[in-house]
LOVEXVO-302818 format. One record per atom (N, C-alpha, C): residue number from 1; residue in three letters; atom name; x, y, z. Coordinates in steps of 0.05 Angstrom, whole numbers, plus 32768, in hexadecimal, padded with zeros to 4 digits. Each point is the difference from the previous one (the first is absolute). Layout:
<sites>
+-----+-----+----+------+------+------+
!   i !  aa ! at !    u !    v !    w !
+-----+-----+----+------+------+------+
! NUM ! Ala ! CA !    X !    Y !    Z !
...
+-----+-----+----+------+------+------+
</sites>
This chain:
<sites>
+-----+-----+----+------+------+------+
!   i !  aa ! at !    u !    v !    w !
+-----+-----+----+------+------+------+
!   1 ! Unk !  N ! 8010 ! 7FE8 ! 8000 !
!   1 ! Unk ! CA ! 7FF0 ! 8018 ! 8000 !
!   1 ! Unk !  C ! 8011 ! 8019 ! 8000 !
!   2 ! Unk !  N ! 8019 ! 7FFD ! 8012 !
!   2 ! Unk ! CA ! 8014 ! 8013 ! 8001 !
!   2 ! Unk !  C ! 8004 ! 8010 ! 7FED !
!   3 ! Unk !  N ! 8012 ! 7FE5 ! 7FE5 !
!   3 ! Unk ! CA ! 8007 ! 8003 ! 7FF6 !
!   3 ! Unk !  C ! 7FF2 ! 8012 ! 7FE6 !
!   4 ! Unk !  N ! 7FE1 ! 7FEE ! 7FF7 !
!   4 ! Unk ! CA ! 7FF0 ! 8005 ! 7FF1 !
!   4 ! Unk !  C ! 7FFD ! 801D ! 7FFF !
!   5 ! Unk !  N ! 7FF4 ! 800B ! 801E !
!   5 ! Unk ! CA ! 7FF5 ! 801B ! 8008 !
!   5 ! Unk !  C ! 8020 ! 8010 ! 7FF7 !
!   6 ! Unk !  N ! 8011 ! 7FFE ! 8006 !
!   6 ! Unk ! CA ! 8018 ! 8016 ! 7FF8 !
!   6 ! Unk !  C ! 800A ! 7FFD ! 7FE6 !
!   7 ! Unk !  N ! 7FF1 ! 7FF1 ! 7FEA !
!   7 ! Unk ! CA ! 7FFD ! 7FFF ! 7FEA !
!   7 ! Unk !  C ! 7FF9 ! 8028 ! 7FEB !
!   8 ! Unk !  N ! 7FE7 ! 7FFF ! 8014 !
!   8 ! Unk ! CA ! 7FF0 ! 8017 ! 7FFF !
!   8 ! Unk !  C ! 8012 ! 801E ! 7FFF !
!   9 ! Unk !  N ! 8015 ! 7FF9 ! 801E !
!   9 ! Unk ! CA ! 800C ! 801A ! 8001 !
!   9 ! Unk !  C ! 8012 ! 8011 ! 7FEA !
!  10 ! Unk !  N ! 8013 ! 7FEB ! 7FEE !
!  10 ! Unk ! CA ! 8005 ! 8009 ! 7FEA !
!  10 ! Unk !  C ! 7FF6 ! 800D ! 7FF0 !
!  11 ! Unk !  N ! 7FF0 ! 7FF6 ! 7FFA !
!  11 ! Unk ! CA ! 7FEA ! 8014 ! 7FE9 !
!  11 ! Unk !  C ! 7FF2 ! 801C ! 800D !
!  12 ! Unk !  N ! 7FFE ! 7FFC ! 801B !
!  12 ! Unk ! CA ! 7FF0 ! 8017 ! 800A !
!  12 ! Unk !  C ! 8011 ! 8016 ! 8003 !
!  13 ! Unk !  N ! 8018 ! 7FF1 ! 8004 !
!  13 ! Unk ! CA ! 8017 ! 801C ! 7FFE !
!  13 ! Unk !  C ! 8002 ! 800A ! 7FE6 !
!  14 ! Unk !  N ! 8002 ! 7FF5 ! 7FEC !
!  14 ! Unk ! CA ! 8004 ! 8001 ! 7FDB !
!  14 ! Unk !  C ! 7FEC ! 8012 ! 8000 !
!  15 ! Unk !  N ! 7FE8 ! 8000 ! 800D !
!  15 ! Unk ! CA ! 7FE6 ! 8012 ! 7FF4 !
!  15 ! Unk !  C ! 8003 ! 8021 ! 8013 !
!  16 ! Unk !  N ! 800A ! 7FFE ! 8012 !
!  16 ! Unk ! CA ! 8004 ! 8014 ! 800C !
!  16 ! Unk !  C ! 8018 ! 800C ! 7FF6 !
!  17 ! Unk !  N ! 8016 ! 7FF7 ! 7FF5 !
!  17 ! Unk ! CA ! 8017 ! 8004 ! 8001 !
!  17 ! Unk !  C ! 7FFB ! 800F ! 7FDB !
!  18 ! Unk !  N ! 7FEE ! 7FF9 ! 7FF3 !
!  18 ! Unk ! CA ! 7FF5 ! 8002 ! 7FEB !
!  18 ! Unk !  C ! 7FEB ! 8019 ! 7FFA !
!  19 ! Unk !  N ! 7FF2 ! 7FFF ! 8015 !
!  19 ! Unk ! CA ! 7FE6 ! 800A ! 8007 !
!  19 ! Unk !  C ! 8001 ! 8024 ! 8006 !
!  20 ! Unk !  N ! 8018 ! 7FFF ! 8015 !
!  20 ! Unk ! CA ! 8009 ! 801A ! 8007 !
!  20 ! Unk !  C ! 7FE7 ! 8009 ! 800D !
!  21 ! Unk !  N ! 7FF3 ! 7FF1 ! 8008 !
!  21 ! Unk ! CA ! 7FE0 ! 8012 ! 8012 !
!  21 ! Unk !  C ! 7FFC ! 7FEE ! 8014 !
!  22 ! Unk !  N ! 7FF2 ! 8007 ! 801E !
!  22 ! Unk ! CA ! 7FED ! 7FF4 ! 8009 !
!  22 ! Unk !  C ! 7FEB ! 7FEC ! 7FF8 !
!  23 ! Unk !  N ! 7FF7 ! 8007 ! 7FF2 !
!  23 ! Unk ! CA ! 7FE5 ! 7FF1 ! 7FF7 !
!  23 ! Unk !  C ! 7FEA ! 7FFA ! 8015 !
!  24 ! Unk !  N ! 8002 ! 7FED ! 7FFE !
!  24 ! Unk ! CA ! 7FE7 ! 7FF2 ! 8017 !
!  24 ! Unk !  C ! 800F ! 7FEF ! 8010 !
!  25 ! Unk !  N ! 8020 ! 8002 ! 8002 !
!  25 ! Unk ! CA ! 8011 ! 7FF1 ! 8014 !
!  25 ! Unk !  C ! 7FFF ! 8018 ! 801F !
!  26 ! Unk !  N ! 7FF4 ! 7FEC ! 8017 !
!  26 ! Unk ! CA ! 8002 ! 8002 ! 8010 !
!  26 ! Unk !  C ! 8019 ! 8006 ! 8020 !
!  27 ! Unk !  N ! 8012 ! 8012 ! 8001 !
!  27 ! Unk ! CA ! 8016 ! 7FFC ! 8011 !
!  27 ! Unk !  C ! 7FF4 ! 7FF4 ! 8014 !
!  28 ! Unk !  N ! 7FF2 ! 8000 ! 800F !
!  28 ! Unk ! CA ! 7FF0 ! 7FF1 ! 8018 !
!  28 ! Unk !  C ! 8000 ! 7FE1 ! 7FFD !
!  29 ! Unk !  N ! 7FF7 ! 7FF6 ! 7FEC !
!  29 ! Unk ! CA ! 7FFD ! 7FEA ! 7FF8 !
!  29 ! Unk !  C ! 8024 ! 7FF2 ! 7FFA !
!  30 ! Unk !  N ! 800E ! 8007 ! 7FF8 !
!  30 ! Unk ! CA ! 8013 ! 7FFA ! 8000 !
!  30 ! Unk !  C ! 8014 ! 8001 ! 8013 !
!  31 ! Unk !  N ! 7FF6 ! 8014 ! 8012 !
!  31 ! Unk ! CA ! 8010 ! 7FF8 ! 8019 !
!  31 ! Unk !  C ! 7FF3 ! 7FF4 ! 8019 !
!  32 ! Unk !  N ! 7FEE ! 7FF4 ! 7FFC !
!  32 ! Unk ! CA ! 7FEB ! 7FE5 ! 8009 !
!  32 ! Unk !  C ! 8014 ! 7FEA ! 7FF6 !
!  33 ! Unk !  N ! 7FFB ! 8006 ! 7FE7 !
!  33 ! Unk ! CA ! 8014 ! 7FDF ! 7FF6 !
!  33 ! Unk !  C ! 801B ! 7FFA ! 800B !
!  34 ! Unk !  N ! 800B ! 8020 ! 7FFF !
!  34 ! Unk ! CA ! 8016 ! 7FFC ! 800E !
!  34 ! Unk !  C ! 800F ! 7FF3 ! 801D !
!  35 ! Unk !  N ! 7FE5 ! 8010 ! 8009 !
!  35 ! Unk ! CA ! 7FFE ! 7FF0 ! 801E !
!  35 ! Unk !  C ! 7FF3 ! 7FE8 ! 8002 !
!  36 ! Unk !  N ! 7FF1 ! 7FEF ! 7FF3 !
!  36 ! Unk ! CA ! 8009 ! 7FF5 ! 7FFD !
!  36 ! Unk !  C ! 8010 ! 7FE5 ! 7FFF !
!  37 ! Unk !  N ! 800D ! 800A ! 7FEA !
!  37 ! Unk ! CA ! 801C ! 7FF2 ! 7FFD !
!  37 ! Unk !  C ! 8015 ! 8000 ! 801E !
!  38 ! Unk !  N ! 7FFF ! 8018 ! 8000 !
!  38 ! Unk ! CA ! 8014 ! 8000 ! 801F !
!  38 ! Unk !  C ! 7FF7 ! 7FEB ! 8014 !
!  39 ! Unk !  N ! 7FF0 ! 7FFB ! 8009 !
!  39 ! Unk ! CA ! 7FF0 ! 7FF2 ! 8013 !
!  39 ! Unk !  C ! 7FFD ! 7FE4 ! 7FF8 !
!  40 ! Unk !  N ! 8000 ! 7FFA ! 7FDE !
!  40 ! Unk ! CA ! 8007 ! 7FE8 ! 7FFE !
!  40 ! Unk !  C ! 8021 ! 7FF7 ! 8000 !
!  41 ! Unk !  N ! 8008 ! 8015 ! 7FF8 !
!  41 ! Unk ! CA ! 801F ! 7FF8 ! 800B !
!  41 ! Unk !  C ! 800F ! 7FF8 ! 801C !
!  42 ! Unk !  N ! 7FF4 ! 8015 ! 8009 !
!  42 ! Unk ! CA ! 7FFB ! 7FFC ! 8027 !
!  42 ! Unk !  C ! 7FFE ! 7FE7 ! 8004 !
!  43 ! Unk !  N ! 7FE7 ! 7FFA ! 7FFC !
!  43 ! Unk ! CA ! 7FF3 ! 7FE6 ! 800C !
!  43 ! Unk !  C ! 8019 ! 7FEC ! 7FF0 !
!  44 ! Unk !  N ! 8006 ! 7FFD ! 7FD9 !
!  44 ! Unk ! CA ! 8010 ! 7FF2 ! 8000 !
!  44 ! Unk !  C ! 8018 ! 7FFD ! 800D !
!  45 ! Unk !  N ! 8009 ! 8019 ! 800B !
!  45 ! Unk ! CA ! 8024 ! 7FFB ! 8013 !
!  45 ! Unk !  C ! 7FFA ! 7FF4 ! 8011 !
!  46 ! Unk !  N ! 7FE8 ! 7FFD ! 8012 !
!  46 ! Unk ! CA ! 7FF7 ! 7FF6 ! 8017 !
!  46 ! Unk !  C ! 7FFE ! 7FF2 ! 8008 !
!  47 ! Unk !  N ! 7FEE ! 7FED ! 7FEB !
!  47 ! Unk ! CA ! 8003 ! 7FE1 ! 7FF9 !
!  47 ! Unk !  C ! 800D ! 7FF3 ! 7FFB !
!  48 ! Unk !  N ! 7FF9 ! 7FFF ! 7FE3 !
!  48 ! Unk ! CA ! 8016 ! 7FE6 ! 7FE9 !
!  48 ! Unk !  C ! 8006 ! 8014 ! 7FEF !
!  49 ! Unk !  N ! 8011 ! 8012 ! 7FFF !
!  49 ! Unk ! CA ! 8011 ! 8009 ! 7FEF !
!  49 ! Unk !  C ! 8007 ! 7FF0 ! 7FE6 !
!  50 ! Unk !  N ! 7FF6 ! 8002 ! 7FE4 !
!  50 ! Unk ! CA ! 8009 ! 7FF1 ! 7FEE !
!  50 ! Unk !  C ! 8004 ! 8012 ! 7FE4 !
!  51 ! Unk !  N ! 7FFB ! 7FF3 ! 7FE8 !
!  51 ! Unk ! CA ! 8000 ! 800C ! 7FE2 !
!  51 ! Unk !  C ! 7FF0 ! 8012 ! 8000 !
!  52 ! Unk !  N ! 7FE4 ! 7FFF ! 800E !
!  52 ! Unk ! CA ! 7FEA ! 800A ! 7FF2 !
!  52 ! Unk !  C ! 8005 ! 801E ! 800E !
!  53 ! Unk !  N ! 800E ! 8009 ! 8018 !
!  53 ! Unk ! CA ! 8007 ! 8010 ! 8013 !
!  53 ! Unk !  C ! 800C ! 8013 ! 7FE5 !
!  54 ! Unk !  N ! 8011 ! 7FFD ! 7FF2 !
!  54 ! Unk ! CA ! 800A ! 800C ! 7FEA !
!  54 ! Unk !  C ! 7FF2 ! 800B ! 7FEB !
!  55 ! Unk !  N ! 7FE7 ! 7FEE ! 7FFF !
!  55 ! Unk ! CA ! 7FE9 ! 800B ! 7FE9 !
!  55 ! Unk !  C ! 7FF6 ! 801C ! 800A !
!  56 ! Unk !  N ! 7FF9 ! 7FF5 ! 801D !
!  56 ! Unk ! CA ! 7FF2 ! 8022 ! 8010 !
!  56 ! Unk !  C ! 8017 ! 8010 ! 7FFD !
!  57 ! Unk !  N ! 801A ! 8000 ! 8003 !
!  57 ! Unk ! CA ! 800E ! 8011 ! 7FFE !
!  57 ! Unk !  C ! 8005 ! 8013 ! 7FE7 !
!  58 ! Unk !  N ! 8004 ! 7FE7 ! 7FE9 !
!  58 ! Unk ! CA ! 7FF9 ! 8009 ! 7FE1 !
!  58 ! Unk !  C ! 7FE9 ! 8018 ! 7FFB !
!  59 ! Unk !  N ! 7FE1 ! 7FF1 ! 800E !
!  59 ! Unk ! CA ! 7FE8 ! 8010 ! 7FF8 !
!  59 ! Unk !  C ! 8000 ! 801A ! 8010 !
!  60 ! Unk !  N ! 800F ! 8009 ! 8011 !
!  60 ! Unk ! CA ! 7FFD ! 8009 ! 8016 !
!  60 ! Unk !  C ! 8011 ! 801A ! 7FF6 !
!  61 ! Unk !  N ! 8012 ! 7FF5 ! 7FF3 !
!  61 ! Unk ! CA ! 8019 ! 8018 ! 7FF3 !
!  61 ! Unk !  C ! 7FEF ! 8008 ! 7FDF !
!  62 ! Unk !  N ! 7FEA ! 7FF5 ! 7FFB !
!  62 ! Unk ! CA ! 7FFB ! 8004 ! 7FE1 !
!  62 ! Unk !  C ! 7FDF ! 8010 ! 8005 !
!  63 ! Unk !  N ! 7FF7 ! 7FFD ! 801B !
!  63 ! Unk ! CA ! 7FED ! 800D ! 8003 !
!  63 ! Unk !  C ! 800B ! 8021 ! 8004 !
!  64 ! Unk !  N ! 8017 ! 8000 ! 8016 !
!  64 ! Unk ! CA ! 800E ! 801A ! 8004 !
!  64 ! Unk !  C ! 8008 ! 800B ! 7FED !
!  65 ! Unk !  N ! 8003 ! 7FFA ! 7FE4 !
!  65 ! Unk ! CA ! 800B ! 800F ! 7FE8 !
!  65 ! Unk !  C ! 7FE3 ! 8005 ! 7FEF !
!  66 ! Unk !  N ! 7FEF ! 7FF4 ! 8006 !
!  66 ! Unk ! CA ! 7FE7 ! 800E ! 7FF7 !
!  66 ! Unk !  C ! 7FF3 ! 800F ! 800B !
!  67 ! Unk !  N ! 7FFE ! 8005 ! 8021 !
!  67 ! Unk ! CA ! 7FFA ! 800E ! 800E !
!  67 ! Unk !  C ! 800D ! 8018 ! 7FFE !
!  68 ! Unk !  N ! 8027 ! 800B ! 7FF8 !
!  68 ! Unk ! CA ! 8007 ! 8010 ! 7FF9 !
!  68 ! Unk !  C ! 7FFF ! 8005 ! 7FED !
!  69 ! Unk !  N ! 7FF5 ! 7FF5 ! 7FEF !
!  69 ! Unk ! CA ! 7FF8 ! 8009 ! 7FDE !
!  69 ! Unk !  C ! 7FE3 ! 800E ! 800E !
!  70 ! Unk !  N ! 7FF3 ! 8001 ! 800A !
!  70 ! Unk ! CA ! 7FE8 ! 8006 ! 8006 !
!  70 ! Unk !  C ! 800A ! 8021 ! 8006 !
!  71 ! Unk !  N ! 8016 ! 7FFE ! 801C !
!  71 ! Unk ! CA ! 8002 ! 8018 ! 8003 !
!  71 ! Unk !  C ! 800E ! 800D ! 7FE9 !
!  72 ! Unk !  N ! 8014 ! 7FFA ! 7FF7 !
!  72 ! Unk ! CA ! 8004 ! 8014 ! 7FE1 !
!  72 ! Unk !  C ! 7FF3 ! 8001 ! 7FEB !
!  73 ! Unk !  N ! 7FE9 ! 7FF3 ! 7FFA !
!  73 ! Unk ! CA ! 7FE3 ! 8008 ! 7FF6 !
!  73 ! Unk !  C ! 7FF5 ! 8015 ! 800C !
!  74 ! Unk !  N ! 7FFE ! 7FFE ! 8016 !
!  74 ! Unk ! CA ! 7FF0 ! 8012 ! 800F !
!  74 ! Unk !  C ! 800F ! 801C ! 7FF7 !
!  75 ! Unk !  N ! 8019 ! 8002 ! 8009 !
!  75 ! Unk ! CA ! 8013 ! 8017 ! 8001 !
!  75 ! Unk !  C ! 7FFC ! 800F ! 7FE1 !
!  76 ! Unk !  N ! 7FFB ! 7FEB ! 7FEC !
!  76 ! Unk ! CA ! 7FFB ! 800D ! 7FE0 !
!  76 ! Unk !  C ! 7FE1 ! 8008 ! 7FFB !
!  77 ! Unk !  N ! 7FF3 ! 7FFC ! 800C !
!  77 ! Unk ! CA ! 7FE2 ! 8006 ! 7FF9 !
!  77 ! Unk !  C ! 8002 ! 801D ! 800E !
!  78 ! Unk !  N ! 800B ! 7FFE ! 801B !
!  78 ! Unk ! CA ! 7FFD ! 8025 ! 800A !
!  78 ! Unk !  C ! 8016 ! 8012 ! 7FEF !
!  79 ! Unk !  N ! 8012 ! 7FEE ! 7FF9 !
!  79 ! Unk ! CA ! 800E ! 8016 ! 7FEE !
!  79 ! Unk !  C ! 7FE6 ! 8007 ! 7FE9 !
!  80 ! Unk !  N ! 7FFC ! 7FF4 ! 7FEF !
!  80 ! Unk ! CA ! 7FED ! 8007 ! 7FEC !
!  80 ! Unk !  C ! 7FE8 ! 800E ! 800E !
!  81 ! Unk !  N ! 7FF3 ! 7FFA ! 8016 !
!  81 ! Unk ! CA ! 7FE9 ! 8011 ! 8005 !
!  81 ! Unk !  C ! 800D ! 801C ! 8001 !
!  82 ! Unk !  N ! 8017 ! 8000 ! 800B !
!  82 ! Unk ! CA ! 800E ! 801E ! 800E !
!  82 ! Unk !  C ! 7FFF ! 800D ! 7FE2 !
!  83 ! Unk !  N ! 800C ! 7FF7 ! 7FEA !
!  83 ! Unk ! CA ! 800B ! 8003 ! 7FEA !
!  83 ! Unk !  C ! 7FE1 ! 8009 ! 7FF1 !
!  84 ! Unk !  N ! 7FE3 ! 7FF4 ! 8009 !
!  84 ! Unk ! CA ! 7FEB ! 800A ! 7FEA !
!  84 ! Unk !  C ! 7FF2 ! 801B ! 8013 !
!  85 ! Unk !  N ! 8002 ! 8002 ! 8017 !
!  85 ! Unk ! CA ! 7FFB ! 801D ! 801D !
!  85 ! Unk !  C ! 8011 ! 8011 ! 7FF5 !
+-----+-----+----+------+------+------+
</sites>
C-alpha cells in the first residue's frame, strides 16, 4: 500500500512543479499527510523497524517537496495579483 500510494507523489509534484499555481491543492491536507507519515515512522522505530520504515521516509520527503512547491506557487500568484493592483 506504501509503496503503491507514493506512486502518486511523483506526479503530484510534476503537476505542481508544472502548474506554477495553487489550484485546488490543499497545504492543510498535505501536512495531514505529512503527519502522518511522521507518526508512522515513530511507531515504525518503535517496533519492528524494517524496509517499509524507508518507504514512509521516501513518501514523507516527496510530500515535503510538494508541499514547498505549494508554497512557491503560492509566492507567484501574489506576485501576479500585486503585478495586475
Amino acid at each position: 500500500m506504501v509503496v503503491l500510494f507514493g506512486v502518486s507523489w511523483p506526479l503530484s509534484i510534476y503537476k505542481s512543479a508544472k502548474a506554477r499555481t495553487t489550484g485546488s491543492k490543499s497545504i492543510w491536507f498535505l501536512l495531514a499527510i505529512m503527519l502522518g507519515y511522521v507518526c508512522g515512522i515513530v511507531y515504525k522505530l518503535m517496533t519492528t523497524p524494517n524496509y517499509v520504515t524507508y518507504f514512509y521516509i521516501l513518501n514523507l520527503c516527496m510530500v515535503g517537496a510538494d508541499a514547498g512547491l505549494w508554497f512557491r506557487n503560492r509566492a507567484i500568484e501574489k506576485r501576479a495579483e500585486k503585478l495586475k493592483s
